[in-house]
C-alpha positions in Angstrom: 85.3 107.6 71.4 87.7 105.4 69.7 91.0 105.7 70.4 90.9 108.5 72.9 92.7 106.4 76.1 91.1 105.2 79.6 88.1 107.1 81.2 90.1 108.8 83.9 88.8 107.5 87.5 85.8 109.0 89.2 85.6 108.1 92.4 81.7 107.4 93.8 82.6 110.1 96.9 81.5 113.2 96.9 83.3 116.2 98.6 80.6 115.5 101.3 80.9 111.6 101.8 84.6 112.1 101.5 84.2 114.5 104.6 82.1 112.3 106.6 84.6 109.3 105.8 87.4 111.0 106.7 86.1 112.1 110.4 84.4 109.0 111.1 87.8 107.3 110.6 89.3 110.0 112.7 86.6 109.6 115.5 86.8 105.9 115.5 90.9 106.0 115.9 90.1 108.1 119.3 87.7 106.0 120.4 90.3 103.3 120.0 92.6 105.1 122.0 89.7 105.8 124.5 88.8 102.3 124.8 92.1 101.3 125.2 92.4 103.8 128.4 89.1 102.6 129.9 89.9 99.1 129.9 91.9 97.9 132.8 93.5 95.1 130.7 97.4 94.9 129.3 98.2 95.5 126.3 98.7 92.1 124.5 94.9 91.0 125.9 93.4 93.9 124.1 95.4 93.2 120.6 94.4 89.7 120.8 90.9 90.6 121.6 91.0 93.2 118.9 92.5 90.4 116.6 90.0 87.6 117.2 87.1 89.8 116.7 88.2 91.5 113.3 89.3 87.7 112.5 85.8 86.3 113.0 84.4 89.5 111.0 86.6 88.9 108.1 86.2 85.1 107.8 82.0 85.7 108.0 82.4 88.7 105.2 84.6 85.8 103.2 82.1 83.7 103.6 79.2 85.8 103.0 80.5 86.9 99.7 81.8 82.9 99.0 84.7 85.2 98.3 88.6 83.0 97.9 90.3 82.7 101.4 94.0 83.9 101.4 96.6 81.8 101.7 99.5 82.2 104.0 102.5 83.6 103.0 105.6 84.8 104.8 105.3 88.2 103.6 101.7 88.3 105.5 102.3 86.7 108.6 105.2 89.8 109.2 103.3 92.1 107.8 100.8 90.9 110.6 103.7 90.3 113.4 104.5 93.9 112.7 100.5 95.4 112.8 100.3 93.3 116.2 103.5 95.1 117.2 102.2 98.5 116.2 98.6 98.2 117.9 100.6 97.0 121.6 103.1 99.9 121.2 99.6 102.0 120.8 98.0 100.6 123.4 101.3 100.5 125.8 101.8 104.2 125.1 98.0 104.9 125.8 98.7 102.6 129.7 102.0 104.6 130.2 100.5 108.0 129.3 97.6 109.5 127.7 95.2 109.1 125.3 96.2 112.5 123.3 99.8 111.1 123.9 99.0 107.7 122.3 97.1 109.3 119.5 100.1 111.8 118.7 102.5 109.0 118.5 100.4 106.9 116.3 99.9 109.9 113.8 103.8 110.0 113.8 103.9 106.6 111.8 105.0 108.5 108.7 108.2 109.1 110.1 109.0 105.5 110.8 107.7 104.5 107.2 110.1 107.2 106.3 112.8 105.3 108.2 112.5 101.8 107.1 112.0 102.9 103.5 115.7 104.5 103.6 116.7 101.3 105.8 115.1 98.8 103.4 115.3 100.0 100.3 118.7 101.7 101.0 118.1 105.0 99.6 119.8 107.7 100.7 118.7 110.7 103.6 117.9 114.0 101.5 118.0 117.0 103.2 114.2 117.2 102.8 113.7 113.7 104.4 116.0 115.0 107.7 113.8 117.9 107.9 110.7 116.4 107.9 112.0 113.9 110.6 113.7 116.5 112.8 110.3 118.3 113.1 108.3 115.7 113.4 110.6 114.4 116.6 110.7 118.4 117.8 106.6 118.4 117.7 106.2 115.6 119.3 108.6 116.6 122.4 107.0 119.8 122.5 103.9 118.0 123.6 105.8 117.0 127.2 106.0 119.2 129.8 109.3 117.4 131.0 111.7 115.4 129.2 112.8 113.0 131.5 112.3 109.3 131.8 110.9 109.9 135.0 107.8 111.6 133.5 105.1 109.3 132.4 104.4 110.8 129.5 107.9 110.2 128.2 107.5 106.2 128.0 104.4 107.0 126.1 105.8 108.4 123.4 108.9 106.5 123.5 106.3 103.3 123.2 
């Protein structure tokens, strides 16, 4: 009809697919974590293998779909220092810890969005932003047995 706005959205998921999506991506985040424990590499070698081989799939997808390569910018290349960053602290709590440890941390990253949105943006805390951070620190030292620095499991999550 004429006049009668947009066609809302409809997304091409199903309840079903969207079910299947969602655990597969789930799944494949532990068997990151996994692979990640049974290597016996550091760290930086499994980012940078991790790196190269998502590299050379993106640049045969570009060019595959003769699709426009990007061009650097300064915003990317930190927005990439700090995704390198974030998959060594994953892997580094996964060496120093465990797997479940590793996972529990990386599930925490809303809390440090949370953080640098406040920081960056200079909003101020509301009560509701404190709460949510306080619980989310509790639950995740209620997952070790110990809290001392002593205790592996501590560097884990403090990676």
């Amino acid at each position: 009809m004429i006049g009668s706005g947009p066609m809302p959205y409809r997304s091409p998921l199903t309840h079903a697919t969207s079910l299947v999506s969602l655990h597969a991506a789930v799944a494949l985040f532990g068997f990151a974590g996994l692979f990640g424990k049974w290597l016996d590499w550091d760290p930086v070698t499994i980012v940078l293998g991790r790196t190269v081989v998502a590299a050379v799939a993106l640049g045969l997808w570009l060019w595959v779909r003769r699709a426009p390569v990007l061009r650097p910018t300064v915003s990317l290349a930190v927005s990439g220092a700090i995704l390198a960053l974030h998959w060594y602290a994953f892997f580094a709590a996964i060496a120093a810890s465990s797997v479940t440890l590793g996972l529990l941390g990386f599930a925490s990253f809303p809390l440090f969005v949370l953080v640098l949105e406040r920081r960056h943006r200079r909003r101020p805390w509301r009560t509701v932003d404190l709460a949510t951070a306080a619980l989310v620190v509790a639950g995740l030292a209620l997952t070790v047995r110990e809290l001392s620095w002593a205790n592996p499991d501590v560097h884990g999550l403090a990676w």
